[in-house]
C-alpha positions in Angstrom: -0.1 3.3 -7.7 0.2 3.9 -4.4 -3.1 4.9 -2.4 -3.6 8.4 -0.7 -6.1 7.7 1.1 -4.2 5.0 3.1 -1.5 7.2 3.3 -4.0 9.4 4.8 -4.2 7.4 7.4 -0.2 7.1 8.3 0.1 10.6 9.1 2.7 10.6 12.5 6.5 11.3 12.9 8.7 8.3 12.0 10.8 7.6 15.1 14.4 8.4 15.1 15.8 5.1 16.2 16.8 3.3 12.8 17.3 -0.3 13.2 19.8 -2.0 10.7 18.4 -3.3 7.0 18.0 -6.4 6.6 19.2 -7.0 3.1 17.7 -10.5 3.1 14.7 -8.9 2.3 15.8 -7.0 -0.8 12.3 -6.6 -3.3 12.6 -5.8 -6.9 11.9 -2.3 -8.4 9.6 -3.7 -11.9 9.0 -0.2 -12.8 9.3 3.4 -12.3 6.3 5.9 -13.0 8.0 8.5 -15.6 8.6 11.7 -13.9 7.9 10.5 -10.3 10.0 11.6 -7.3 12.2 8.0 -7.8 12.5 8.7 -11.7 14.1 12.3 -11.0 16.7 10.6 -8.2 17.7 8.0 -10.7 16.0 4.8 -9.8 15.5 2.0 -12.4 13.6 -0.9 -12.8 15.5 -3.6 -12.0 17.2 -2.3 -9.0 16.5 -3.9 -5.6 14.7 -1.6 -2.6 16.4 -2.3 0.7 15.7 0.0 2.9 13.8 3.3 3.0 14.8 5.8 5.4 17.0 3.3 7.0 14.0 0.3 7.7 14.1 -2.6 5.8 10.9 -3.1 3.8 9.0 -6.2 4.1 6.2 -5.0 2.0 3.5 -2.6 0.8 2.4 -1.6 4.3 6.4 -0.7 5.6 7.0 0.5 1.7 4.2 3.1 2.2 4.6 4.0 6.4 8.0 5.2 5.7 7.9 6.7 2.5 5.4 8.6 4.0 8.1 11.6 4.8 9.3 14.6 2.5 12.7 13.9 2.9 13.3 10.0 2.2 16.2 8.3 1.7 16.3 4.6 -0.5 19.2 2.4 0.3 19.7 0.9 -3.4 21.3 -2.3 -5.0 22.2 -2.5 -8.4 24.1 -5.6 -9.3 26.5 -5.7 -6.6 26.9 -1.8 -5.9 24.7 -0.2 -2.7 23.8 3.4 -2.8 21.4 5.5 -1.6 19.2 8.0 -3.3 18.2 10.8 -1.2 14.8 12.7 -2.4 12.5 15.7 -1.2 9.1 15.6 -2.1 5.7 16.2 -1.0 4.5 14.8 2.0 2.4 11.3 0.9 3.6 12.3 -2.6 4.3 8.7 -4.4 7.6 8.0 -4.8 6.7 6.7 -8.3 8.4 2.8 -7.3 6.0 -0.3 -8.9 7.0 -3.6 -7.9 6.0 -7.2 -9.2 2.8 -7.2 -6.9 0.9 -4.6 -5.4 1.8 -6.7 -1.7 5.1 -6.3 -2.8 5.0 -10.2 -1.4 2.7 -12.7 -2.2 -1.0 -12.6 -0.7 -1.4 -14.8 2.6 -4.0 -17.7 2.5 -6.4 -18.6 5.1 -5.3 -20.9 7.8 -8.9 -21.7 8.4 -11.7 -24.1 7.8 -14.9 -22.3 8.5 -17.9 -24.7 8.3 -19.7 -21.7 6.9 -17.5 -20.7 3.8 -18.7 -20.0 0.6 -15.5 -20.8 -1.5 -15.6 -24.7 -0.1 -19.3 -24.8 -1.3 -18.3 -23.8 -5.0 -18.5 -25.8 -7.7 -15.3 -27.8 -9.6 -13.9 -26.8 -12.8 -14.1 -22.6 -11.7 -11.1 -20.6 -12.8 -8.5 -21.3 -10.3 -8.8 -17.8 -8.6 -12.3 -18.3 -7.4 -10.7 -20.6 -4.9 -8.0 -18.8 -3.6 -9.1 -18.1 0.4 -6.9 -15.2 1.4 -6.7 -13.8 4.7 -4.4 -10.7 4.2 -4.6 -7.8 6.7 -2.6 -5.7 4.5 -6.0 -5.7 2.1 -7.8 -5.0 5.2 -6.0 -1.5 5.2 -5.9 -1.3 1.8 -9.1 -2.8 0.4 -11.3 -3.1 3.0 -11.5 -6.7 3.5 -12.3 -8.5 6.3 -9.5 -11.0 8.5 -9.6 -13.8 10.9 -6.3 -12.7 13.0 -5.7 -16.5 13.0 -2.8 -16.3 10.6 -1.3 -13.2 12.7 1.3 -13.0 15.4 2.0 -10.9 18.2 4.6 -8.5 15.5 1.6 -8.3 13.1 -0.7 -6.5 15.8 2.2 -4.8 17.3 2.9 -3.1 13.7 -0.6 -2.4 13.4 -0.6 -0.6 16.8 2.5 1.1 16.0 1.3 2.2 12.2 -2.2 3.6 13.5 -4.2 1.4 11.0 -7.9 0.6 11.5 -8.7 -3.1 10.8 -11.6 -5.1 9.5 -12.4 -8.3 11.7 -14.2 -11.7 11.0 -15.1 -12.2 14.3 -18.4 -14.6 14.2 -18.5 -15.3 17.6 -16.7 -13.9 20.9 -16.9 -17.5 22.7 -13.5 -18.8 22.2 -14.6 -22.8 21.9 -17.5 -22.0 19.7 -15.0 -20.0 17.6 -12.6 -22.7 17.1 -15.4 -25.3 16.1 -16.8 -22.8 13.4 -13.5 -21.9 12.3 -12.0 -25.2 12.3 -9.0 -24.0 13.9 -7.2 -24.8 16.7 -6.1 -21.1 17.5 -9.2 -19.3 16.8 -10.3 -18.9 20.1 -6.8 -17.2 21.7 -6.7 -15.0 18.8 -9.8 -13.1 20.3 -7.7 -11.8 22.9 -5.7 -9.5 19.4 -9.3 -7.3 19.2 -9.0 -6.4 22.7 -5.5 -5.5 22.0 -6.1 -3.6 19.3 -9.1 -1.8 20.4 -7.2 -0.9 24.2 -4.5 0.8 21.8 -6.6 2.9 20.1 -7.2 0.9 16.6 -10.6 1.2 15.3 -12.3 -2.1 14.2 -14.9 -2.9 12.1 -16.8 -6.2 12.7 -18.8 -8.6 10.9 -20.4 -11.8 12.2 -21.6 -14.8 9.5 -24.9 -16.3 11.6 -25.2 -19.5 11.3 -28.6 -20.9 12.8 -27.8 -23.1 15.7 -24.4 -22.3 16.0 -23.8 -18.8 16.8 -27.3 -16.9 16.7 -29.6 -16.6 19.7 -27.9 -16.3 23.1 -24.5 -16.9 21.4 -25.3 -13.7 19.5 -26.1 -11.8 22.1 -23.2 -12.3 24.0 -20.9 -11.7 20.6 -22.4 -8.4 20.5 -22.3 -8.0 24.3 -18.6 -8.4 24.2 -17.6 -6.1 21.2 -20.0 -3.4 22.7 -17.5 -3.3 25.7 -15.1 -2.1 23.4 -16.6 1.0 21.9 -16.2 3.1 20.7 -13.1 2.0 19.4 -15.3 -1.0 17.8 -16.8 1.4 14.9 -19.5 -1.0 13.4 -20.7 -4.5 13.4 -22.3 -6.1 10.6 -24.5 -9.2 11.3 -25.2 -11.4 7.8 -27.0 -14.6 7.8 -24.7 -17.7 6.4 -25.1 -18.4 2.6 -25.3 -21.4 1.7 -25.1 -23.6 -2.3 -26.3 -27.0 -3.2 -22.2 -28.0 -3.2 -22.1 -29.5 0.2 -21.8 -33.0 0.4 -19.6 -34.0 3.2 -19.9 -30.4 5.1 -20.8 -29.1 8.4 -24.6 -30.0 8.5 -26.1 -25.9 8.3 -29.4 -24.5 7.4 -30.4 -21.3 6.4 -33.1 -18.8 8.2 -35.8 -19.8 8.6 -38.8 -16.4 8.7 -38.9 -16.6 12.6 -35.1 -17.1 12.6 -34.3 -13.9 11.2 -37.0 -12.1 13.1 -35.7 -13.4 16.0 -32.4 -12.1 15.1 -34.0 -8.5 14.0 -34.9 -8.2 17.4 -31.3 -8.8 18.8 -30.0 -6.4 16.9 -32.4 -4.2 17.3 -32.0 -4.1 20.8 -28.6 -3.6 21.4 -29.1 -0.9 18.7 -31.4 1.2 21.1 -29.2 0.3 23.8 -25.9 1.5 21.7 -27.6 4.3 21.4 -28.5 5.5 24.1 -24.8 4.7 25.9 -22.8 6.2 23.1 -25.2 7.9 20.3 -24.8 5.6 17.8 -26.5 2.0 17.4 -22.8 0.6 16.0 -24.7 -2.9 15.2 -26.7 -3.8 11.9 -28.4 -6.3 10.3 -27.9 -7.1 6.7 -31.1 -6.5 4.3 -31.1 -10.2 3.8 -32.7 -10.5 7.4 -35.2 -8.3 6.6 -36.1 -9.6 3.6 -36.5 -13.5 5.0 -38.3 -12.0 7.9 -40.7 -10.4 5.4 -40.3 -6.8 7.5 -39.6 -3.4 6.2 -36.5 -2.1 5.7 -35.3 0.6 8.6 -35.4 4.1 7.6 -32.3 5.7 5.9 -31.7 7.5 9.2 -31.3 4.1 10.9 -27.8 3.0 8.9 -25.9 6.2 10.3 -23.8 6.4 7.6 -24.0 3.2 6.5 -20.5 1.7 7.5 -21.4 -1.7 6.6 -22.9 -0.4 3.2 -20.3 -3.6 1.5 -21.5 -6.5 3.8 -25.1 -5.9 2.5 -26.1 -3.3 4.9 -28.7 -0.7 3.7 -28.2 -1.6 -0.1 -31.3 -1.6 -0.6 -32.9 1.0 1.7 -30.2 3.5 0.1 -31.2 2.6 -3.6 -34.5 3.2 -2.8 -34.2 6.6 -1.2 -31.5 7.7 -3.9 -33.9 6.2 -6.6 -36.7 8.2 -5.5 -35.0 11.2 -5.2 -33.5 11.1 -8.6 -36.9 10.7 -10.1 -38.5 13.2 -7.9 -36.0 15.7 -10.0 -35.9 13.6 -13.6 -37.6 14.7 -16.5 -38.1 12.7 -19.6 -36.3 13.2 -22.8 -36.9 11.0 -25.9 -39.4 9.2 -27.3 -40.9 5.5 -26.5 -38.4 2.9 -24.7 -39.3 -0.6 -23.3 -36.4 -2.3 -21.0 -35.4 -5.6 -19.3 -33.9 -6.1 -15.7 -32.3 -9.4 -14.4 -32.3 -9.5 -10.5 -32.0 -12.5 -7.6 -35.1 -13.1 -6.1 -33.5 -10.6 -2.8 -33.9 -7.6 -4.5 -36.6 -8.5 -7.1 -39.9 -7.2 -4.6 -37.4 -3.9 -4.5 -36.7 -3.5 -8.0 -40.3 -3.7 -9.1 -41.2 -1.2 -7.0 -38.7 1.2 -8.9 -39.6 0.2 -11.6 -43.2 0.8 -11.2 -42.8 4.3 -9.7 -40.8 5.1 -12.9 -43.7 3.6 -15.1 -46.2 5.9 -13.3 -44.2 9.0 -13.7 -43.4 8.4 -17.4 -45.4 7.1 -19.4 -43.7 6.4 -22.1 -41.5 3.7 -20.1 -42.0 0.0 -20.3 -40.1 -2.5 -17.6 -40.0 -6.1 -17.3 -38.4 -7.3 -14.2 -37.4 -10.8 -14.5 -36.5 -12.8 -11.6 -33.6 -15.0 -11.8 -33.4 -18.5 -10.3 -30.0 -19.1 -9.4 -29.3 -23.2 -11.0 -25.9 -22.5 -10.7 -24.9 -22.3 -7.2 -29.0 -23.6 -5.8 -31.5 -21.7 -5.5 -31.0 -20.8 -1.7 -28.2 -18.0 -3.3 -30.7 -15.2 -3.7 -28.2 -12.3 -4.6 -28.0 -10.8 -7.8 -24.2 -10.8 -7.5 -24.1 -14.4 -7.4 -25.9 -15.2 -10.8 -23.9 -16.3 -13.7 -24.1 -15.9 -17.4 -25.5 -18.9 -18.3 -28.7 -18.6 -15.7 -29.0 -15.5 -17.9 -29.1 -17.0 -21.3 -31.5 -20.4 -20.0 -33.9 -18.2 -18.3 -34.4 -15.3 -20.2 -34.4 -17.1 -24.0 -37.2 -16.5 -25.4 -38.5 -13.3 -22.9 -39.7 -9.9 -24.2 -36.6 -8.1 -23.3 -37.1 -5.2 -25.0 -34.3 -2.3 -26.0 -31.7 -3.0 -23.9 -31.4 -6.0 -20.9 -30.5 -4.3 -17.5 -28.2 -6.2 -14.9 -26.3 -5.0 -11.9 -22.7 -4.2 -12.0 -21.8 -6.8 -9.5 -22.6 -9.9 -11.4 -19.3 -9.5 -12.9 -16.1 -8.7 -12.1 -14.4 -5.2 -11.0 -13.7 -3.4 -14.1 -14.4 -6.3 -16.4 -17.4 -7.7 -18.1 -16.9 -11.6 -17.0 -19.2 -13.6 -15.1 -18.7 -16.0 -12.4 -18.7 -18.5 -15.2 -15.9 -17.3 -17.5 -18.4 -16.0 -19.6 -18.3 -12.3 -20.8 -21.3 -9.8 -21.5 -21.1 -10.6 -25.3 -21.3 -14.2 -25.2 -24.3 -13.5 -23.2 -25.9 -10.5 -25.9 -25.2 -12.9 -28.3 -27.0 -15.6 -26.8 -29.9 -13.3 -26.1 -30.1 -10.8 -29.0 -29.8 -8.0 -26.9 -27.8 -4.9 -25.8 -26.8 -5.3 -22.0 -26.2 -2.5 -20.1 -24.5 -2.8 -16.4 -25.9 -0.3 -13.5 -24.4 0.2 -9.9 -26.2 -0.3 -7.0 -26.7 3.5 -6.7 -30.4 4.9 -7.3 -29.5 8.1 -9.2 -27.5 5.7 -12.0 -30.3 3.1 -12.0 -33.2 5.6 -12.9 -30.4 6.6 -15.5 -30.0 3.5 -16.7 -34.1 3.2 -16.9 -34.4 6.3 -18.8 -31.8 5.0 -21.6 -29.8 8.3 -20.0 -26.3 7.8 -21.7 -23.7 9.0 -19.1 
């Protein structure tokens, strides 16, 4: 189904000049949504979508711009007969057309080779989709993921520009030749010049840069974030994560991870240009991730430090947000019930955290017992410290045998988006089988992890 809140973000007057379909680039109608706009106008699956409102549709991103209108007219083939279907609707009502992928195309790969990328440091024999490396800008709109530009031409930005889309950029380093030897590619460096387009027209970027000790930290990072500070406030936020790195990688680019001084010395970067942010435009736009903090052995910022925490999904603030949300959630609980006694599985990141949740709720109720167990990650090397990263089968050989009590507590991230499988093709029955135990998954928010503490059934 199509997305509102993208087509939120399309909101303008289509222009009146209509250029000529292109019926080369026909796409299949698989279904249509019973009752929709299309289904009242006669559409079927099967058909073939040429144009809409006279532009020829290349896929999701044209598809939703210019069915974006109440009045909108779909140029149709069926078999060899054209006709149009002219329908009134809503404006960003759906038109109720499903294709045979949400892109309406397939999704493009990455035309990179980043010395610091985690899917070339995974292990053989994965399921085949763990190694797909895409590099889609549509998801960028769509999904929030984050591109190179390296795959992009001068149409792509000029579409971008001309649809009002904000954009999520991998952008690592602002030097041109230290981009292309991170990257791997040739273009990487010329492709820079796309952010200033893009943010001279108006588009609003968020940025993220992987540090890499040695490479692009230090100086290099200062100048990275000297550069993109020049651009607000049309850059909206910058997210600075330290490289991870696996025990898969023989015959890479020779990185290390952070060492404590490392990341402190990066803290105090960021930390800089975040006073000095602030005081030019009233925001600090540039964050470290927790994972700096917590391999510099420093406190976290306070809530009011992330703004609104904009890089909340690159690791920014988890864990300062769990904690206030935590705390405030059992400032208000009260128990309910009798005895209960729980387990939680955690990377070492977040284990100093989650104990100290975990104790607060102890001392408020009494009648709650938590173990915290912290997981070594085997799978990947112990260097992966994230809870997201650990697989089923770290689970079972770790916590066999462990007093795990009534239920086993993991996060929701360690498997897949609305599924129950781990990394390692194992599902959360094999793994309560394995360990004779109930497992129940919990979000990174605070209020549904007291809940989850509390045995709270939602």
């Amino acid at each position: 189904m199509i997305l509102l809140s993208f087509l939120y973000i399309i909101r303008r007057i289509l222009q009146s000049n209509v250029r000529r379909c292109d019926l080369r680039a026909m796409v299949r109608i698989n279904s249509i949504v019973p009752g929709s706009p299309a289904d009242k106008a006669g559409a079927l699956a099967g058909d073939m979508l040429c144009c809409v409102n006279g532009h020829t549709v290349r896929d999701v991103l044209d598809y939703m711009y210019y069915a974006a209108e109440t009045s909108v007219e779909l140029e149709i083939m069926r078999g060899e007969e054209k006709f149009c279907l002219h329908i009134e609707k809503d404006e960003y009502d759906d038109l109720g057309l499903e294709f045979d992928t949400f892109l309406m195309d397939k999704k493009q790969s990455c035309s990179n080779k980043c010395v610091f990328c985690f899917i070339d440091q995974m292990p053989p024999g994965m399921r085949e989709t763990l190694y797909f490396k895409d590099d889609d800008a549509r998801l960028s709109f769509l999904q929030g993921n984050y591109v190179t530009l390296t795959n992009m031409k001068q149409s792509d930005i000029d579409r971008i520009i001309e649809m009002k889309l904000n954009i999520n950029v991998s952008v690592h380093t602002t030097n041109p030749e230290l981009r292309v030897k991170m990257m791997k590619n040739r273009f990487a460096g010329e492709k820079l010049k796309f952010i200033w387009q893009l943010a001279q027209n108006g588009i609003k970027l968020n940025c993220q840069i992987v540090c890499c000790p040695g490479l692009n930290d230090g100086d290099e990072l200062r100048r990275s974030l000297r550069d993109l500070g020049s651009l607000m406030p049309n850059i909206t936020s910058m997210a600075v994560v330290p490289v991870g790195l696996t025990k898969f990688r023989e015959g890479l680019y020779p990185l290390t991870t952070f060492t404590r001084e490392g990341a402190a010395e990066t803290i105090d970067i960021i930390e800089g240009f975040q006073r000095e942010f602030l005081e030019k435009f009233g925001t600090r736009t540039v964050f470290a991730s927790d994972e700096f903090y917590l391999i510099a052995g420093r406190e976290f910022p306070l809530g009011e430090a992330y703004e609104d925490y904009p890089q909340y999904e690159n690791g920014v603030g988890m864990l300062r947000s769990l904690i206030d949300e935590f705390m405030q959630a059992l400032d208000m609980a009260e128990w309910e019930g009798g005895n209960r006694c729980v387990s939680i599985a955690t990377g070492y990141s977040a284990h100093s955290t989650v104990v100290r949740l975990a104790e607060a709720a102890e001392k408020k109720f009494p009648q709650l017992r938590c173990h915290v167990y912290r997981i070594r990650n085997d799978f990947f090397g112990e260097t992966i410290t994230v809870s997201g990263l650990i697989t089923a089968q770290d689970l079972i050989a770790q916590l066999s045998g462990k007093e795990l009590g009534d239920e086993l507590l993991i996060s929701s991230n360690m498997v897949m988006r609305d599924s129950d499988i781990f990394l390692d093709d194992l599902r959360i029955p094999d793994v309560e089988a394995a360990l004779g135990i109930k497992i129940r998954t919990s979000s990174r928010d605070g209020f549904e992890f007291l809940d989850a503490l509390m045995g709270v059934e939602w």
